[in-house]
N, CA, C and O atoms as a GROMACS GRO file, in nm:
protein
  592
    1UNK      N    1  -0.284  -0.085  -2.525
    1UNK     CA    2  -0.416  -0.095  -2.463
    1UNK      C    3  -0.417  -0.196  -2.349
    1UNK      O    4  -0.470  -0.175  -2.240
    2UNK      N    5  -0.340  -0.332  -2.390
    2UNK     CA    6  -0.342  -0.427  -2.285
    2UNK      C    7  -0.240  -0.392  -2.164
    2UNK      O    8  -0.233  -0.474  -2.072
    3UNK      N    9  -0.169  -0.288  -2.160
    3UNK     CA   10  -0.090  -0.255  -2.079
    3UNK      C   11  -0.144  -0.138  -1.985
    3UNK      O   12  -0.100  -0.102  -1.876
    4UNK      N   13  -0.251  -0.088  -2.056
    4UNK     CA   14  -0.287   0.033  -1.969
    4UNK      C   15  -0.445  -0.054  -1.915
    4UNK      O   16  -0.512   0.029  -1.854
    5UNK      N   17  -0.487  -0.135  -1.919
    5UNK     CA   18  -0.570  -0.220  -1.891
    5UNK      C   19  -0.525  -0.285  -1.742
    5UNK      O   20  -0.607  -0.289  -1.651
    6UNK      N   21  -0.401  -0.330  -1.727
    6UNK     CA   22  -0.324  -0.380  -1.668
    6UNK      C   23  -0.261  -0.320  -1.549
    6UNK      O   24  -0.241  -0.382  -1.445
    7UNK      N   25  -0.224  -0.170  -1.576
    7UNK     CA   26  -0.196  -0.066  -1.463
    7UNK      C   27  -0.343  -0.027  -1.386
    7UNK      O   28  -0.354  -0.005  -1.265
    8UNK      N   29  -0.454  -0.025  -1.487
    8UNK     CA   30  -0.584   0.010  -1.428
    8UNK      C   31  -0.646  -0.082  -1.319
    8UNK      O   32  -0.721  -0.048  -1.228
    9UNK      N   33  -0.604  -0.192  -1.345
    9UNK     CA   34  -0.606  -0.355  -1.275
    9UNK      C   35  -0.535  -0.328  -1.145
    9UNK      O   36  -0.594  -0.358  -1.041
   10UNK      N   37  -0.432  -0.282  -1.139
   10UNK     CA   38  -0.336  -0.287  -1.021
   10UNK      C   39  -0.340  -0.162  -0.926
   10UNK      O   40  -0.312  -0.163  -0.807
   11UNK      N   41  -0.380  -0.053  -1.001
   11UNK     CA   42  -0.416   0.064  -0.947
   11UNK      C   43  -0.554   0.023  -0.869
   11UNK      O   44  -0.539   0.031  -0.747
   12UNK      N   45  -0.660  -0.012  -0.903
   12UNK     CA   46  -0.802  -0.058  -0.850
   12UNK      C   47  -0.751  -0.145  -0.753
   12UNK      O   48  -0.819  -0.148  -0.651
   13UNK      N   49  -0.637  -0.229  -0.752
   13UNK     CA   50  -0.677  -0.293  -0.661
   13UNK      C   51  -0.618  -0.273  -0.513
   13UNK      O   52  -0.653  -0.321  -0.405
   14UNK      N   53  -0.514  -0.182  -0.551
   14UNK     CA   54  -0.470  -0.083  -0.450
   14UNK      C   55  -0.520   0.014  -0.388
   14UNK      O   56  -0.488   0.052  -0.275
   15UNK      N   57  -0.637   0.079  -0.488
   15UNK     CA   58  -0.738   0.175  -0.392
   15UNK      C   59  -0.815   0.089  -0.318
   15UNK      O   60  -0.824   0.110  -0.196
   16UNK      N   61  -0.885  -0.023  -0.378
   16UNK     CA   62  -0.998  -0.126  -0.256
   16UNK      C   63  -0.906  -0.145  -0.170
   16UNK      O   64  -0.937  -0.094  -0.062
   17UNK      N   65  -0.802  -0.199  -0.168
   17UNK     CA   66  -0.723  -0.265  -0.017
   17UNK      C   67  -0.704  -0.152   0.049
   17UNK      O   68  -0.730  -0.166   0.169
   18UNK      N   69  -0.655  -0.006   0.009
   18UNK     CA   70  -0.580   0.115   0.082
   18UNK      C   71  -0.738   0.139   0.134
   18UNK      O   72  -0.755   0.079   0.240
   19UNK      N   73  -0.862   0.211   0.088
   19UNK     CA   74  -0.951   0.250   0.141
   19UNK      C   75  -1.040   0.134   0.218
   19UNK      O   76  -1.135   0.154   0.294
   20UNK      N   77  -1.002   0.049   0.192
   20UNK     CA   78  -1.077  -0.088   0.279
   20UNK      C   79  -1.004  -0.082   0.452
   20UNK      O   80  -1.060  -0.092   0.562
   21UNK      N   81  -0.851  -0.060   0.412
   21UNK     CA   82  -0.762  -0.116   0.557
   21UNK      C   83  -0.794   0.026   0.589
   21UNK      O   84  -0.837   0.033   0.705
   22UNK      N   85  -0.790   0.127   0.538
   22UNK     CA   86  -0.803   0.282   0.645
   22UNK      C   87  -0.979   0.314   0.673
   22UNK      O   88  -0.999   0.418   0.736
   23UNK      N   89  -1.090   0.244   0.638
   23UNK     CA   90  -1.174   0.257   0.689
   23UNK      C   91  -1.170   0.167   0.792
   23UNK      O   92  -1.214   0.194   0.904
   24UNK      N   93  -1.096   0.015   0.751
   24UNK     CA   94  -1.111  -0.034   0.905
   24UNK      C   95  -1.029  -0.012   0.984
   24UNK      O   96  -1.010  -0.110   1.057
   25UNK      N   97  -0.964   0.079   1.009
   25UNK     CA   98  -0.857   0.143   1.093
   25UNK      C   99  -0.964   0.254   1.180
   25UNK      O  100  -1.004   0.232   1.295
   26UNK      N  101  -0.997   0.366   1.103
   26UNK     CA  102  -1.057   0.455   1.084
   26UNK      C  103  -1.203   0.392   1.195
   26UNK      O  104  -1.224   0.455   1.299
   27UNK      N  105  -1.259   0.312   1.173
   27UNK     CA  106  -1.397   0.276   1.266
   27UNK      C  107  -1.358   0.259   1.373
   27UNK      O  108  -1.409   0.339   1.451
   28UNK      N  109  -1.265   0.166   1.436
   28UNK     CA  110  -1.235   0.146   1.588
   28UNK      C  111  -1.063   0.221   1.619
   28UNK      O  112  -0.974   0.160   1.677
   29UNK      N  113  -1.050   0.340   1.573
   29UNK     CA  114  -0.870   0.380   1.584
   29UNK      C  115  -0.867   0.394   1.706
   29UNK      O  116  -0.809   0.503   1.708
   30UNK      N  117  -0.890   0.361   1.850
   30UNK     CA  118  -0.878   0.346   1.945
   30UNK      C  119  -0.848   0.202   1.969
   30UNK      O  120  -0.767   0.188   2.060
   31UNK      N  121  -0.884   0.102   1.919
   31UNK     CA  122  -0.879  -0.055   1.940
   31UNK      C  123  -0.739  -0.083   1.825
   31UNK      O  124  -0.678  -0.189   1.821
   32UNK      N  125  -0.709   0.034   1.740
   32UNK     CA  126  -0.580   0.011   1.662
   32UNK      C  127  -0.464   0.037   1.672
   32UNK      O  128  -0.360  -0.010   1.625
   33UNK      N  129  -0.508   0.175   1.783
   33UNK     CA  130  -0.423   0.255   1.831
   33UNK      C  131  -0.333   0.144   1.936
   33UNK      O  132  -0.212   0.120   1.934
   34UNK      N  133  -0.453   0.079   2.039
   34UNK     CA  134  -0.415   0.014   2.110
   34UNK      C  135  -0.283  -0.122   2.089
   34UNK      O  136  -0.179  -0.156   2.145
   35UNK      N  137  -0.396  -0.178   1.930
   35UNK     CA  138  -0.282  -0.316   1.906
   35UNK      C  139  -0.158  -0.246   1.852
   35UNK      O  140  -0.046  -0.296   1.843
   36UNK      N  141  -0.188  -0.140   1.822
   36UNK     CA  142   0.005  -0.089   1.753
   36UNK      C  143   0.039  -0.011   1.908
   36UNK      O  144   0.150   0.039   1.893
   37UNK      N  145   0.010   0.006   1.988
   37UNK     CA  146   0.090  -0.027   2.116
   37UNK      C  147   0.179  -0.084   2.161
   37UNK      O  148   0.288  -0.051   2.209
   38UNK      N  149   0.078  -0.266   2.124
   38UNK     CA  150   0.131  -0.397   2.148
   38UNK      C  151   0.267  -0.409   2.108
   38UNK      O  152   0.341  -0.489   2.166
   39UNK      N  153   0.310  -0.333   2.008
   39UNK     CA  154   0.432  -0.376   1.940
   39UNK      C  155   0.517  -0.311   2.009
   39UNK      O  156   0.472  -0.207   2.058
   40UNK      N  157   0.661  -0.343   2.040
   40UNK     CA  158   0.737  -0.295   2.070
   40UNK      C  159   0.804  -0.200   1.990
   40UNK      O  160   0.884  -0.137   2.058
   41UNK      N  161   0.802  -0.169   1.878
   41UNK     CA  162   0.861  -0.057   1.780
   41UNK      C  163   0.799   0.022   1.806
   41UNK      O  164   0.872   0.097   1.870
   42UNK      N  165   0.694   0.067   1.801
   42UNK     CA  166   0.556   0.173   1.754
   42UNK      C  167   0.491   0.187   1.940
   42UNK      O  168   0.385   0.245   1.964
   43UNK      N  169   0.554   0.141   2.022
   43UNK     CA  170   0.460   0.120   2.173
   43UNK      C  171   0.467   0.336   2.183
   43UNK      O  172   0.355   0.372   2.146
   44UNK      N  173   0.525   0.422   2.206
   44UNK     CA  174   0.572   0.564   2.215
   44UNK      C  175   0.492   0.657   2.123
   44UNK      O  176   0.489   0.776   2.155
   45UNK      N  177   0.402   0.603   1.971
   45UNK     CA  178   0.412   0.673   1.876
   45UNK      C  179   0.289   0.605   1.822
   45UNK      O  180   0.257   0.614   1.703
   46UNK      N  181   0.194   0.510   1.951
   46UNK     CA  182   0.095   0.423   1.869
   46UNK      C  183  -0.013   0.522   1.795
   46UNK      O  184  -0.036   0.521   1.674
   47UNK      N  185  -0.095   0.640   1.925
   47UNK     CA  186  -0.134   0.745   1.801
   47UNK      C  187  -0.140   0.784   1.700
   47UNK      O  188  -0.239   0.761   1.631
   48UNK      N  189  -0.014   0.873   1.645
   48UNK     CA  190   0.028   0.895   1.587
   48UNK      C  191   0.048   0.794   1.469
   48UNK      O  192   0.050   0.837   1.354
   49UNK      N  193   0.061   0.667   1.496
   49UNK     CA  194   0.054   0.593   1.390
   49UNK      C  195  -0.064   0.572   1.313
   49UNK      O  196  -0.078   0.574   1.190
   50UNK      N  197  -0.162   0.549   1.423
   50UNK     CA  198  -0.310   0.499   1.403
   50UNK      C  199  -0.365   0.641   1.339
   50UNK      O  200  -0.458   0.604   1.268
   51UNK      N  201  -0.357   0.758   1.329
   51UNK     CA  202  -0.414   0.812   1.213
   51UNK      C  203  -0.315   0.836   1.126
   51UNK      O  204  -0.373   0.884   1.028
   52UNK      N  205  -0.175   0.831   1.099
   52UNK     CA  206  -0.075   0.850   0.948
   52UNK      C  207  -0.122   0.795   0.888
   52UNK      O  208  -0.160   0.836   0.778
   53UNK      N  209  -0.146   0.644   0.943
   53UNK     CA  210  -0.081   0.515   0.793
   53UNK      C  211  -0.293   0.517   0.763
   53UNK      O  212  -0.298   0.498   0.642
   54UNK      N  213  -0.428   0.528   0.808
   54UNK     CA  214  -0.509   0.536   0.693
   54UNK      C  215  -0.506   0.679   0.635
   54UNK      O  216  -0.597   0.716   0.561
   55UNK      N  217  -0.404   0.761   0.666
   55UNK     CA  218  -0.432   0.905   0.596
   55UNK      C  219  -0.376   0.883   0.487
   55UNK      O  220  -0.439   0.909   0.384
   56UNK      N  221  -0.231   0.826   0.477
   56UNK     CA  222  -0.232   0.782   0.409
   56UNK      C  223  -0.251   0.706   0.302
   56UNK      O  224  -0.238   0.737   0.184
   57UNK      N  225  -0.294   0.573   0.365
   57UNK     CA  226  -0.365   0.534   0.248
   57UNK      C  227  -0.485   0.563   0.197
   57UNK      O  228  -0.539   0.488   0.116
   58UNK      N  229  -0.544   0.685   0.242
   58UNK     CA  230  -0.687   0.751   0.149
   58UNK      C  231  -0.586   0.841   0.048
   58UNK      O  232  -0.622   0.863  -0.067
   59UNK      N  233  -0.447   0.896   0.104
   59UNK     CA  234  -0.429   0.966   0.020
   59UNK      C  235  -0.383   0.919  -0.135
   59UNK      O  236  -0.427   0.960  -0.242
   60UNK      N  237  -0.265   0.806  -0.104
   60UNK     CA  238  -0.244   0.731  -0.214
   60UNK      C  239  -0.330   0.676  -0.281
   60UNK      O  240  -0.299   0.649  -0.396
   61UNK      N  241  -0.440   0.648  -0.242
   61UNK     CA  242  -0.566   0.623  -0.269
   61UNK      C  243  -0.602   0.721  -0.401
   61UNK      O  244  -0.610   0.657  -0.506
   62UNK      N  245  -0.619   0.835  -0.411
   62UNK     CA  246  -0.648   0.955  -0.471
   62UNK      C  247  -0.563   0.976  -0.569
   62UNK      O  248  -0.595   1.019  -0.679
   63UNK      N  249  -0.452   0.947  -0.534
   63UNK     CA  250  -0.335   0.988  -0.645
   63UNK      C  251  -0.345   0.855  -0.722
   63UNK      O  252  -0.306   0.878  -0.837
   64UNK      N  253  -0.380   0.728  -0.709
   64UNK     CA  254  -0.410   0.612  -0.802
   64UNK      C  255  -0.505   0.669  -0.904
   64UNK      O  256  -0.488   0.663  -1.026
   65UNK      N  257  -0.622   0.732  -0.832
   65UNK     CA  258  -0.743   0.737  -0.960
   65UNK      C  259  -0.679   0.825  -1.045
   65UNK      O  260  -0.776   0.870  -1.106
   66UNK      N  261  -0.600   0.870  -1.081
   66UNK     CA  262  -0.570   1.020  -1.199
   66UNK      C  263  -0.455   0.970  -1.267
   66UNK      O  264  -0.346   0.945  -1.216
   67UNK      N  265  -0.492   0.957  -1.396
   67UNK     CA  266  -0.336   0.922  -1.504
   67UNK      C  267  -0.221   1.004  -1.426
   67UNK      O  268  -0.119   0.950  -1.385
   68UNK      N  269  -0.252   1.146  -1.408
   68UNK     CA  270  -0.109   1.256  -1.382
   68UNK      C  271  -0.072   1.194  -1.306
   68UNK      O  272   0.043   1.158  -1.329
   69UNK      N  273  -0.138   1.135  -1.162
   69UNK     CA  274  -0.053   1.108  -1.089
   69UNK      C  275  -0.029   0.984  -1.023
   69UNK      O  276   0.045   0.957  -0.928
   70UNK      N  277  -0.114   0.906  -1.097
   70UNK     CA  278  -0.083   0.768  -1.073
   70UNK      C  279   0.063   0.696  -1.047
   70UNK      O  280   0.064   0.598  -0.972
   71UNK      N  281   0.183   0.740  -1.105
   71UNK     CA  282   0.300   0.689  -1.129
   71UNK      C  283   0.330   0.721  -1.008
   71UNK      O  284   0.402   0.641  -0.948
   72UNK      N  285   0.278   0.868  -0.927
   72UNK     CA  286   0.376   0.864  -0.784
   72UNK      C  287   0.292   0.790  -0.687
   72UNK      O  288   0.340   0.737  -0.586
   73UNK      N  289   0.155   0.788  -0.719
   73UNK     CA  290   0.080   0.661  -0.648
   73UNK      C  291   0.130   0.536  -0.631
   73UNK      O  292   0.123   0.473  -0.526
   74UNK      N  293   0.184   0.495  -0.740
   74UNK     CA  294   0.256   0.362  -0.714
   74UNK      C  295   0.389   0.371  -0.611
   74UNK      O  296   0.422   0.300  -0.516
   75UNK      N  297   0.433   0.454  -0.656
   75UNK     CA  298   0.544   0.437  -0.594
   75UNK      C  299   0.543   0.528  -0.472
   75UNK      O  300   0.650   0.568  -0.428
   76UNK      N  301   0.457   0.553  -0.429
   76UNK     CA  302   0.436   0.579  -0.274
   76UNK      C  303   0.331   0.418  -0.161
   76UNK      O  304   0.319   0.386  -0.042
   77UNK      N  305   0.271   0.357  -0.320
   77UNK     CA  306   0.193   0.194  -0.302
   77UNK      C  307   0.343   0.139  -0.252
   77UNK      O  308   0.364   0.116  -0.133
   78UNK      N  309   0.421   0.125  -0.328
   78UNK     CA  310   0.581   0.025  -0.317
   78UNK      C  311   0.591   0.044  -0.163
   78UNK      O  312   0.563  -0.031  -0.070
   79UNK      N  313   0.636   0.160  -0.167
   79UNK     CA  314   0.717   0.209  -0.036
   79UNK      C  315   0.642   0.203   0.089
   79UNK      O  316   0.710   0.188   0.190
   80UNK      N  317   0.475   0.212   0.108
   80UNK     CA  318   0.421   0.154   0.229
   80UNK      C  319   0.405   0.002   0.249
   80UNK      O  320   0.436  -0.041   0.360
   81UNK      N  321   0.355  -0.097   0.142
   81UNK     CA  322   0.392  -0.191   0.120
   81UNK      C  323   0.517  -0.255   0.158
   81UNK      O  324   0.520  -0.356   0.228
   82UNK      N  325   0.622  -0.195   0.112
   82UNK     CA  326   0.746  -0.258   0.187
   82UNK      C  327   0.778  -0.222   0.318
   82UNK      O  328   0.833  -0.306   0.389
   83UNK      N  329   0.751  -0.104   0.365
   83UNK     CA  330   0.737  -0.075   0.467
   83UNK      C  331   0.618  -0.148   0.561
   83UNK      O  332   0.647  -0.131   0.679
   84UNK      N  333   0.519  -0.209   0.548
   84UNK     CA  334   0.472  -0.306   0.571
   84UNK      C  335   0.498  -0.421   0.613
   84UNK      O  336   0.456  -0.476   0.715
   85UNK      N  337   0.581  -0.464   0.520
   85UNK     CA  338   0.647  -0.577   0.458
   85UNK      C  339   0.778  -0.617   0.605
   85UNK      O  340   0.785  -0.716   0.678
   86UNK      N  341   0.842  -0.522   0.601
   86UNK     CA  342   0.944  -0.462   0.730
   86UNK      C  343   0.920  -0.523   0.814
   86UNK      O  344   0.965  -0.630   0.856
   87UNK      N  345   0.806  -0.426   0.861
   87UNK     CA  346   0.718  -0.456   0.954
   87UNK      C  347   0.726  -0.586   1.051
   87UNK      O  348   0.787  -0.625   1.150
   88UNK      N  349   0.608  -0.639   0.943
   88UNK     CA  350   0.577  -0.788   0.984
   88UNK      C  351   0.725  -0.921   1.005
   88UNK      O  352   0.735  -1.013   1.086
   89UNK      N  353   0.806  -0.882   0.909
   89UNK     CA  354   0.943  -0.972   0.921
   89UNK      C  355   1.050  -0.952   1.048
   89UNK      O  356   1.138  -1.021   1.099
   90UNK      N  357   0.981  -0.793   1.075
   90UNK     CA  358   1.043  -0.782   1.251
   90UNK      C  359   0.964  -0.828   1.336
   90UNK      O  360   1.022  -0.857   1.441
   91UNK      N  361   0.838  -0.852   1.334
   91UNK     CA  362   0.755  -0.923   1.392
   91UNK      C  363   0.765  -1.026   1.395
   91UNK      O  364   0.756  -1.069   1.510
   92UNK      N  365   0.785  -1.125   1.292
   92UNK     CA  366   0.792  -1.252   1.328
   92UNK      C  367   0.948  -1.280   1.356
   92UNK      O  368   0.968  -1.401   1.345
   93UNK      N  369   1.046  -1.222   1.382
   93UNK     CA  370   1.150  -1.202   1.425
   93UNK      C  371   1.207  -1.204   1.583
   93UNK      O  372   1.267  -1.263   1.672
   94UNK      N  373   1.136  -1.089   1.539
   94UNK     CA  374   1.188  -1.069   1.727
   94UNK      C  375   1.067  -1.004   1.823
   94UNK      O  376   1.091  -0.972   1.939
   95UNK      N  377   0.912  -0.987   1.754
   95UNK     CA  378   0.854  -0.960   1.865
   95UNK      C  379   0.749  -1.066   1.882
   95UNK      O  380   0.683  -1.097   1.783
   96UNK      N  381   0.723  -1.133   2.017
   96UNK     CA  382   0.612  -1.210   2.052
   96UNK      C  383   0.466  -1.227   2.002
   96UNK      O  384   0.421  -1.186   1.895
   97UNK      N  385   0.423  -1.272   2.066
   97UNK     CA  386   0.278  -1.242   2.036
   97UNK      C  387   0.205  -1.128   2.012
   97UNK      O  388   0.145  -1.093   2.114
   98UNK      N  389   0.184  -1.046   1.905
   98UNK     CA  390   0.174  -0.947   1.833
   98UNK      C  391   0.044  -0.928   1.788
   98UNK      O  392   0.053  -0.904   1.668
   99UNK      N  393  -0.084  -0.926   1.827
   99UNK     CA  394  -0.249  -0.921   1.773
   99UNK      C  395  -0.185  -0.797   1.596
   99UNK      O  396  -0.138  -0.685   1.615
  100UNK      N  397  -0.202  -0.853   1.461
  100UNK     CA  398  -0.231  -0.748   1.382
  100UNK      C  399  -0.302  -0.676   1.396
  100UNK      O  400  -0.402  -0.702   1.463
  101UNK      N  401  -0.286  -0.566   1.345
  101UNK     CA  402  -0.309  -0.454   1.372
  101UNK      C  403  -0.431  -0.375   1.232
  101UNK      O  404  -0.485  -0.265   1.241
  102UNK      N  405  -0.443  -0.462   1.127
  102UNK     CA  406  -0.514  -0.414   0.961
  102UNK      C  407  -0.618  -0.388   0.971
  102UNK      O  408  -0.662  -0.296   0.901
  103UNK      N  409  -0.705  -0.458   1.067
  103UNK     CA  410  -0.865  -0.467   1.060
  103UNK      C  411  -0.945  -0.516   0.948
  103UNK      O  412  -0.901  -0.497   0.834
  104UNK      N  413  -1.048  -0.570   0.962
  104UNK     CA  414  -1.119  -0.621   0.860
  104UNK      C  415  -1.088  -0.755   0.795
  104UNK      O  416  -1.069  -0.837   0.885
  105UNK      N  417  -1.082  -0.783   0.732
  105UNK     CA  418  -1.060  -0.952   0.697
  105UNK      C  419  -0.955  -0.978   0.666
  105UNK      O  420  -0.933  -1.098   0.650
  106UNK      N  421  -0.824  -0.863   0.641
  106UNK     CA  422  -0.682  -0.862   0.669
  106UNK      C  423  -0.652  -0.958   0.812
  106UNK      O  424  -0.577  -1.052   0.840
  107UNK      N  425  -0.735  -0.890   0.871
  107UNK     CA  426  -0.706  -0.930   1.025
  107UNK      C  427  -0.692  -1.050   1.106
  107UNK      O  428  -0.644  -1.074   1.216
  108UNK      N  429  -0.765  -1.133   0.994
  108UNK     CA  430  -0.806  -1.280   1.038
  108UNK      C  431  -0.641  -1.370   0.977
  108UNK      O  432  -0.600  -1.485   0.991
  109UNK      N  433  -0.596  -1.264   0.919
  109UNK     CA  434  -0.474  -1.365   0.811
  109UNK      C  435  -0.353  -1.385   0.942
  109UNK      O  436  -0.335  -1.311   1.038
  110UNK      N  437  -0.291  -1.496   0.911
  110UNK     CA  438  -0.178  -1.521   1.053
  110UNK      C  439  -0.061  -1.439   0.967
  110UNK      O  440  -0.069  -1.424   0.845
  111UNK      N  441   0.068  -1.378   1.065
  111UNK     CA  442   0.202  -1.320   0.975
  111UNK      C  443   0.256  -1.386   0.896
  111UNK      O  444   0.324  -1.324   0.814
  112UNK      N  445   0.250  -1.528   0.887
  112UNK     CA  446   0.287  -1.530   0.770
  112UNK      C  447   0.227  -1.535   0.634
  112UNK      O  448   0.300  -1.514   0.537
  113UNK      N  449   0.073  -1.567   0.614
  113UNK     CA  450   0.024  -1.529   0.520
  113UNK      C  451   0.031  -1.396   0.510
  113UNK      O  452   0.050  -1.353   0.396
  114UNK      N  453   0.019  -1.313   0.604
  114UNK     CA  454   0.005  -1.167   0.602
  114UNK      C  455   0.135  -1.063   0.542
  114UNK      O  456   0.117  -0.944   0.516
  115UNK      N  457   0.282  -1.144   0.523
  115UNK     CA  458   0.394  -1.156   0.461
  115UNK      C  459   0.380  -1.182   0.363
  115UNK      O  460   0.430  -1.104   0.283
  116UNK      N  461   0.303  -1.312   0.302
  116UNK     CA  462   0.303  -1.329   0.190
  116UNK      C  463   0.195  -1.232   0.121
  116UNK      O  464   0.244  -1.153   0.041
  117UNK      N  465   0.095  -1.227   0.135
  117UNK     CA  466  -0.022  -1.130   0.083
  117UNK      C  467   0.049  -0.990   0.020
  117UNK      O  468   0.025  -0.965  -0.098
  118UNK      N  469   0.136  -0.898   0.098
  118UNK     CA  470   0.237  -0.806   0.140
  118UNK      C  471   0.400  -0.814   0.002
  118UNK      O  472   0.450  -0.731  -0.074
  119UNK      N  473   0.419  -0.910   0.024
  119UNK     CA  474   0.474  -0.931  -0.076
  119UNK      C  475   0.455  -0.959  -0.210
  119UNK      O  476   0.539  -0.939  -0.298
  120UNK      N  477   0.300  -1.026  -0.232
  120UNK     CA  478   0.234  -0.988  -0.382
  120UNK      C  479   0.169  -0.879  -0.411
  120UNK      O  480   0.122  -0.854  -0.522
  121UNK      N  481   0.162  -0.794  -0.292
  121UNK     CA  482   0.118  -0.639  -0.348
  121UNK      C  483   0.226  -0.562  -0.387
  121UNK      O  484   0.218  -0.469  -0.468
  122UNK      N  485   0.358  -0.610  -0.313
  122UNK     CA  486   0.488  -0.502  -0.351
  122UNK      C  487   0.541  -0.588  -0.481
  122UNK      O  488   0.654  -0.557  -0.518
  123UNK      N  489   0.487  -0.674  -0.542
  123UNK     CA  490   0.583  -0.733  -0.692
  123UNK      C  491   0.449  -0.665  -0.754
  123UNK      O  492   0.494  -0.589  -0.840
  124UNK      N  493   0.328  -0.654  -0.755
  124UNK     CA  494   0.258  -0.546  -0.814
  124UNK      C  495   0.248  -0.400  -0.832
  124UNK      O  496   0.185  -0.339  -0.919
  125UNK      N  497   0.329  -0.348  -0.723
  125UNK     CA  498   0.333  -0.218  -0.713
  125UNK      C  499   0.437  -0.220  -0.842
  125UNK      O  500   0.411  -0.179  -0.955
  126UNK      N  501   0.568  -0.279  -0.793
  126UNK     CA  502   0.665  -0.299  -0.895
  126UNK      C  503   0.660  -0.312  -1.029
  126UNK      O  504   0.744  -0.271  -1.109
  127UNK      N  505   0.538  -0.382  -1.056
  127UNK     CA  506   0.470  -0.415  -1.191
  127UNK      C  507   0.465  -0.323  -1.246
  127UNK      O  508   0.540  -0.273  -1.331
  128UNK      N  509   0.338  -0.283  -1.185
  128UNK     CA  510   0.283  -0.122  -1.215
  128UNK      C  511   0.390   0.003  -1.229
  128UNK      O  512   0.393   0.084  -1.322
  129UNK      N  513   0.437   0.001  -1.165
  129UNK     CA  514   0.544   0.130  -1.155
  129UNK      C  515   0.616   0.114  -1.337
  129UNK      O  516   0.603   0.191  -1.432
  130UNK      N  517   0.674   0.009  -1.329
  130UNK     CA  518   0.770  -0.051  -1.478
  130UNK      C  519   0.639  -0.040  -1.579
  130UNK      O  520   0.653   0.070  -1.634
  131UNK      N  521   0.540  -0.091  -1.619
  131UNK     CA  522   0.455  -0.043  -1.664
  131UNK      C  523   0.408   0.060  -1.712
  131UNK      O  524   0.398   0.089  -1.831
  132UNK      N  525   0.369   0.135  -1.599
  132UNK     CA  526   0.339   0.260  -1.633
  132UNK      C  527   0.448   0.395  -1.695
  132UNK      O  528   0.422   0.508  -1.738
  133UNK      N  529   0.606   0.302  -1.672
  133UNK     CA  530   0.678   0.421  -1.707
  133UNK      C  531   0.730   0.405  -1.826
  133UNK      O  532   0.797   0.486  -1.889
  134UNK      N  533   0.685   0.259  -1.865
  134UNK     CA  534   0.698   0.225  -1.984
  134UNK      C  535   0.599   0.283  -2.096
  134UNK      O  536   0.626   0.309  -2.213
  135UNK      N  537   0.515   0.291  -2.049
  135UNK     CA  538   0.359   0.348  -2.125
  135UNK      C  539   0.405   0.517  -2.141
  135UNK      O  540   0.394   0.585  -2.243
  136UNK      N  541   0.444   0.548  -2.043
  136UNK     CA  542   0.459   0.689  -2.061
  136UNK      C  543   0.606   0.750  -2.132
  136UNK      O  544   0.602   0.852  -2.202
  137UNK      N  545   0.694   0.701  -2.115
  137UNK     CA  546   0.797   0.681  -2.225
  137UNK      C  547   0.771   0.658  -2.367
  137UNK      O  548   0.822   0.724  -2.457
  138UNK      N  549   0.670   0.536  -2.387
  138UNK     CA  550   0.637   0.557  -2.526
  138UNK      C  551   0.528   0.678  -2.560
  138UNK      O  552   0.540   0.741  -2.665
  139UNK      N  553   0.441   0.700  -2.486
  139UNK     CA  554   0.363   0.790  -2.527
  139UNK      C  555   0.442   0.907  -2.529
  139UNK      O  556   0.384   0.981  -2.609
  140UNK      N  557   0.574   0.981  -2.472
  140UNK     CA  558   0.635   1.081  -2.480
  140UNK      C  559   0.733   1.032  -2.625
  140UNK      O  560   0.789   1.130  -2.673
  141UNK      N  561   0.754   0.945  -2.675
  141UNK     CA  562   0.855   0.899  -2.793
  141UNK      C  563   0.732   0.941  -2.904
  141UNK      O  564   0.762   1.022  -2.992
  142UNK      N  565   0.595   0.886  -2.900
  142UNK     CA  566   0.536   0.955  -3.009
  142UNK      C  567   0.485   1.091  -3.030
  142UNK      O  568   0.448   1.139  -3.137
  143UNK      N  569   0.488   1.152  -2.910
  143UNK     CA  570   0.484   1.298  -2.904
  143UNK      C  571   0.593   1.378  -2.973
  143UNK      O  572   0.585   1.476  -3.047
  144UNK      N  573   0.702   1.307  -2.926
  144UNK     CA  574   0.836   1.330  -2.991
  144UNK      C  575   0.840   1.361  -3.168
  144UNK      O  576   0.877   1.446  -3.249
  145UNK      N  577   0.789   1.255  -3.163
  145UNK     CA  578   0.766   1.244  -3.314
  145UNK      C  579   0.695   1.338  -3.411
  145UNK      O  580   0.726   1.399  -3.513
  146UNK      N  581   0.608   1.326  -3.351
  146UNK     CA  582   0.505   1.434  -3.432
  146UNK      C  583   0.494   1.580  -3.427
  146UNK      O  584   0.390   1.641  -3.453
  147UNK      N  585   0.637   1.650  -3.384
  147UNK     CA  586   0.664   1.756  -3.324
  147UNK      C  587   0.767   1.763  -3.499
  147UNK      O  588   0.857   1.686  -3.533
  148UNK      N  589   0.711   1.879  -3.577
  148UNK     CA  590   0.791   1.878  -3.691
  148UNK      C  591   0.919   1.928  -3.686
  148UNK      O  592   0.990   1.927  -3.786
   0.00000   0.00000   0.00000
């Protein structure tokens, strides 16, 4: 119970941040489009970026709320997250002055809090993922069982 309490915890808090950062993407994607311009990775493909990554995250979004498919929710959470994560460590790397790009009160955070923030969502995704496959392993071991 305290474990599926716990995935429900981490799942919620992955839909508020995913549907929080793609609505504020989503209100000005012309002013987002623009700062993922700014970057030198993404300058060719800023479009295109500025509506994937909140389509994304409405979609992962969706696949969090449902037991079935929560498990690939997470682990599609991991993989933008670290991909995120990427991101910003090439940023403070090798590209200059870089305006983020998140919107909303993400936005106000400097890269390196914005690294760190990023990195306690991907040891949660991680959480969750081990968690949940743990939960579902046992719940398939007592199914097991009761199969005469």
């Amino acid at each position: 119970m305290k474990k599926n309490l716990v995935i429900e915890i981490i799942s919620t808090a992955f839909i508020f941040l995913f549907v929080y950062a793609a609505a504020s993407k989503l209100m000005d994607v012309d002013k987002f489009a623009a700062q993922i311009g700014q970057s030198p990775l993404l300058t060719d493909i800023n479009y295109l970026v500025a509506w994937s990554i909140p389509a994304a995250e409405v979609m992962i979004s969706a696949l969090l709320c449902f037991q079935k498919t929560r498990l690939t929710g997470l682990y599609l959470s991991l993989n933008l997250m670290i991909l995120f994560t990427v991101y910003i460590i090439a940023i403070l790397s090798f590209g200059e002055h870089i305006p983020c790009s998140c919107g909303g009160v993400l936005e106000r955070l400097g890269w390196t809090e914005h690294l760190i923030f990023n990195i306690s969502f991907v040891v949660l995704a991680a959480l969750g993922i081990w968690m949940e496959k743990k939960q579902q392993n046992e719940q398939h071991a007592q199914y097991i069982h009761k199969i005469p």
